[in-house]
Structures are given as C-alpha cells and as structure tokens.
N, C-alpha and C positions, 0 to 999 in steps of 0.2 A: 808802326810801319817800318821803321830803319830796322829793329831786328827781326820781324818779317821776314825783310826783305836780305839779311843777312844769315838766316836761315836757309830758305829757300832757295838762297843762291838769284835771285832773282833782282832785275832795279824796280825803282818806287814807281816808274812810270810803268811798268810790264803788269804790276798788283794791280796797279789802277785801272789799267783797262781790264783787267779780269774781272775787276769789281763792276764795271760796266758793263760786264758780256754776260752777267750775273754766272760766273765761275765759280763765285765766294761769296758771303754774308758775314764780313767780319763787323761785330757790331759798335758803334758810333759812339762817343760820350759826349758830353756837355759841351766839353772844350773844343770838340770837333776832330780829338786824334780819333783811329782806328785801336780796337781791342782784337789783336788776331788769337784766336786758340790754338791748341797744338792740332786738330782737327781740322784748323784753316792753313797752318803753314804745310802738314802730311798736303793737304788739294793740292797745294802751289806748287809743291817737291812735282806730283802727278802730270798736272799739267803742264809743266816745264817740259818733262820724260815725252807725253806725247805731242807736244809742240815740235820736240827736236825731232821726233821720228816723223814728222811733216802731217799730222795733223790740222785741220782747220779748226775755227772756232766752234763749228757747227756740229762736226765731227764729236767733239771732246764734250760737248753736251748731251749729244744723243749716249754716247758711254755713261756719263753720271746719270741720265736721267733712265735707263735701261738697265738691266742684269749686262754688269761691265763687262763680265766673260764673251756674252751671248754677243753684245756688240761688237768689244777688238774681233770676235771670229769673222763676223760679218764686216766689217772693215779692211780687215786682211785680206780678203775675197776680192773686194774691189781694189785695194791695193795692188794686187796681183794679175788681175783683168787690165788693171789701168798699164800697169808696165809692159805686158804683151803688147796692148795697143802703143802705147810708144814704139816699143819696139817695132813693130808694123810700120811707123810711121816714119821713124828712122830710115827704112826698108826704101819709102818712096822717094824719101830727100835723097838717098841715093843715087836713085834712079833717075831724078831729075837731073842732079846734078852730071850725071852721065850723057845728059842728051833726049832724056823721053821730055815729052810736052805734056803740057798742064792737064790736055786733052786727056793724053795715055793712063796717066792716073786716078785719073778723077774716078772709075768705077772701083778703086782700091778704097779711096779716101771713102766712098759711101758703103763699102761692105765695113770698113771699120766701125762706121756711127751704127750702121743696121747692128750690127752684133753688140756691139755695146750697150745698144737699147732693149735688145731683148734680155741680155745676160742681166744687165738691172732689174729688168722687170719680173725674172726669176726670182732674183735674190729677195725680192719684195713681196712676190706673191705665196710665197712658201716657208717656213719659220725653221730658225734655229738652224740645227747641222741637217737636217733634210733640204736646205733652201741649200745651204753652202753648195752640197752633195750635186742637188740636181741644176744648180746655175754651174757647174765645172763641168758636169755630165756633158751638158751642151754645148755649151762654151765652143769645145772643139769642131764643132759640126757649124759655126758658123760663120768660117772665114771665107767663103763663097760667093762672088758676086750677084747682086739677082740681074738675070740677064731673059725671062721669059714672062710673060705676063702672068702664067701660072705661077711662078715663085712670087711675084709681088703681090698676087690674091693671095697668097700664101703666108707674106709675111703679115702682112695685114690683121689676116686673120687670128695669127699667133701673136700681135699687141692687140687685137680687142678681145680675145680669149684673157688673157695675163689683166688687162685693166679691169677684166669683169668677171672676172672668176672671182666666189665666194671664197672668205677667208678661211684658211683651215685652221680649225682651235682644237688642241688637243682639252681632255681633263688636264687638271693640277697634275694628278700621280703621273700623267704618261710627261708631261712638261718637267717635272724635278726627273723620272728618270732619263729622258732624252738629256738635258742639262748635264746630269753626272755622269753617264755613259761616255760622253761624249765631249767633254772638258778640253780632253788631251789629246785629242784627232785634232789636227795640226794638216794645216791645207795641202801641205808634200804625203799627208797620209790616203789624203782624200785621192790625191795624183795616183797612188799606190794601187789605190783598189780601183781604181778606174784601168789604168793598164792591167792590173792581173786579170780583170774580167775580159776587158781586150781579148788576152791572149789565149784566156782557155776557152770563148767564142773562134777564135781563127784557128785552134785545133783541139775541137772538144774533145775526142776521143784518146787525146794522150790524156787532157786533164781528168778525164774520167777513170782512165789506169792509174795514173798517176795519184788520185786523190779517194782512193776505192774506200783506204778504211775513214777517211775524214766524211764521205759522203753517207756511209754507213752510221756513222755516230750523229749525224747531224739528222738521216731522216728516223733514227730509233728517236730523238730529239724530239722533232716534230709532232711524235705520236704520242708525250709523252702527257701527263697531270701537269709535270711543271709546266709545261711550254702554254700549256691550254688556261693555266691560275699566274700567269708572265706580261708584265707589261707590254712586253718587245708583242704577245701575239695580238693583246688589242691592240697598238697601233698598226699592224699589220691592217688589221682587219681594216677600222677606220681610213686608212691612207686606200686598200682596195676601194670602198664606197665611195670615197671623196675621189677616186680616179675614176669610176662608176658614172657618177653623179655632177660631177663638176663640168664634165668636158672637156677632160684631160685625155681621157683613151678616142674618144670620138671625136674632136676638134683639135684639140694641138697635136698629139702623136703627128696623123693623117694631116697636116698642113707642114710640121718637118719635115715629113719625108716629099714632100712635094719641095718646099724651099733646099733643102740639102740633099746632094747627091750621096754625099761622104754619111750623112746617116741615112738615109735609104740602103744602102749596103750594110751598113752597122745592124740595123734592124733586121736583115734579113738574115746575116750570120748566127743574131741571136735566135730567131725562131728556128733557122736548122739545129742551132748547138740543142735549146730547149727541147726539140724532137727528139735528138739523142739519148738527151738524160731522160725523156719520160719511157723511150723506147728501154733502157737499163733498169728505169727504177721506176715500172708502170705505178706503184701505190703511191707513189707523189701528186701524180694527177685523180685519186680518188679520195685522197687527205684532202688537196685542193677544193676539188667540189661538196666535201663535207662539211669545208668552214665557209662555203658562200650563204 
C-alpha cells in the first residue's frame, strides 16, 4: 500500500476507497497487506487524472467498464452541455440580482431542465459519434421556453419517443469502423460541421459555386463499386431504415418543429438548400431512390 501509494502519487486513504468503489482488485495475503500490480498502480495514476478533471465515481466506472474512448467522448458531450447550462444559469442569478423576481425566471430555469432532458436522452438513445453528432445537432434548438400547449404536447412527445425508441445496433464491422473513423473528432469538430452546414443552408447557391468541384468528386463517389462494397454506405442505409422505422422522420422530426421555432426555420432552410442541390445535381435524387 505505502508504495502504491507513493507511486501513484496518491494517499492510503484515496486507494482505499477506490478499493471500495471496486476501482482496483489488488489482491490480499495472509497477513492482510495489499499486493498492488504495476497494472493496479497504471488504474490509480488514471483515476487520479480523471478524478482531477472532475469526474465522479460513477463516471470513471462507466469509462473502465466501456470502450474508454467511446465513453470520455460521450462524457465530454455532457460535460459541455453541463457548462452551457451553468452558464445559462449564471445568466439568471444575474438577473436576479438585478431586480427580476423569482417569478420572472422561473420559465428560464425550466427551459434549462427541459433541454437538458432531452439532450440526455439523445445522448442515450443513439450510440457512439452519431449520439454525440445528433445530441449537439439539437442541442441548439432547444433553448426556448415551452409557452403553448402545443409545445408541451410536443415536448412530451419527444421524451416518450426517446424512452421508447428501439435500440439502434450497428454490426461489429460498421461499430469498429464508426470507432476508428471517428476517434479523433473532438466536440469543437462536431461544433465545425454543424456551423459549416448552417452556412451553406443560409446561402446555398454560393456554396454550390463555391464547392462545384468537391460536389462533383463526391457524387462521381457516390456512384461508385467502392462507395456501394464501404461501410460508410451500409450504415447510410441502416440509419435511413432506423429513421424509417423507428419514428424518428414521423414522430420526433414533426414534434421539434412544433417545440422549436428556431428549428422550424432550420428545417425549412434545409429543404430549400436540398431543392437547390437536387435542382443542379438532378442524378442525386435518382442514386437516392435507387438505394431505398
């Protein structure tokens, strides 16, 4: 235990309740000392590192007992979410302190928890960097207070959609490559392709000048053997039928746009932008109908 614990940089009382939170398995002797391995003290080093980055116990379990990558991503998500809402939150002690009343805030403080509840239950009901993807995607659309009885049928509907939506399982091969693809997309990248989509939604027709020969290489792409014998096009496929089939395109879409005004406009930029590019690049929408 004392070189353990002189290792690890750690005290005998911090091992010991790690030993208790089953952290470690270091094994026992006769005598009742602890036998730590260099495999126990490497955990300790670990869990010291995300202790200090304010991990909980519960946190640092679900990482060991999980693909560790797949979890810090998924933790970092929340981490991130959590800080805006602080920051929100900040926003209103503010304002109290300025003079608004308890009253005045009070629809602030419950669009916080509404959002917070949804964005969890994204992050849960969708695996890996697609959950990340599509709990940031939304994220934004739902700082909104609900203020009509239609939004609140609305919200409703989008936590008993999210509680009762069937699990999406990829195969093994599309799981290992979703996992490596995707490793090193880092949450500010996620931020990235969300705004660039944004902006070539609010003015498609530059991005489509603008992007003539990358749109060209991408649908010679689409049409090709490799694209057709590529992981990336089954899960294409698969995530289409699971949007299909689940009640993602007919139940939650169709209940954001009722809850959010800010994606009701979003959605409608995208099916003009989409009109555009099919209007330039009609053989996209006949690829499309070929692989339904």
């Amino acid at each position: 235990m004392s070189e353990a614990s002189k290792l690890a940089n750690l005290t005998k009382k911090a091992i010991n309740y790690y030993i208790e939170q089953q952290l470690i398995f270091p094994d026992s002797l006769e005598n009742g000392y602890r036998v730590f391995s260099v495999k126990d003290v490497e955990r300790l080093k670990e869990i010291s590192v995300l202790r200090k980055l304010g991990l909980s116990i519960e946190e640092i379990k679900l990482i060991f007992a999980e693909d560790t990558s797949s979890a810090l991503q998924k933790i970092a998500v929340q981490k991130e979410l959590s800080i805006q809402r602080d920051m929100a939150k900040k926003a209103i002690l503010d304002k109290l302190s300025c003079g608004y009343s308890f009253a005045d805030i009070h629809k602030e403080l419950e669009t916080i928890e509404q959002s917070a509840t949804v964005t969890e239950k994204l992050l849960e009901a969708f695996p890996g960097y697609y959950g990340r993807f599509i709990c940031l995607h939304f994220a934004r659309f739902l700082n909104e207070p609900i203020e009509t009885s239609e939004q609140q049928a609305a919200y409703e509907e989008i936590i008993a959609f999210l509680d009762n939506a069937p699990p999406m399982e990829f195969p093994k091969d599309i799981q290992l490559f979703l996992i490596e693809s995707t490793k090193h997309i880092y949450t500010n990248d996620i931020h990235d392709m969300i705004e660039n989509t944004k902006r070539s939604i609010e003015d498609p027709q530059k991005f489509l000048s603008g992007n003539r020969e990358l749109l060209e290489q991408y649908l010679e792409y689409k049409q090709s053997e490799e694209y057709k014998q590529s992981p990336v096009y089954n899960m294409e496929r698969m995530l289409k039928e699971y949007n299909r089939t689940s009640g993602y395109n007919d139940v939650f879409i169709p209940a954001m746009k009722k809850l959010s005004r800010s994606y009701t406009k979003y959605y409608e930029q995208m099916k003009s932008a989409n009109e555009k590019f099919l209007l330039q690049y009609p053989e996209i929408e006949a690829l499309n109908k070929l692989n339904e």
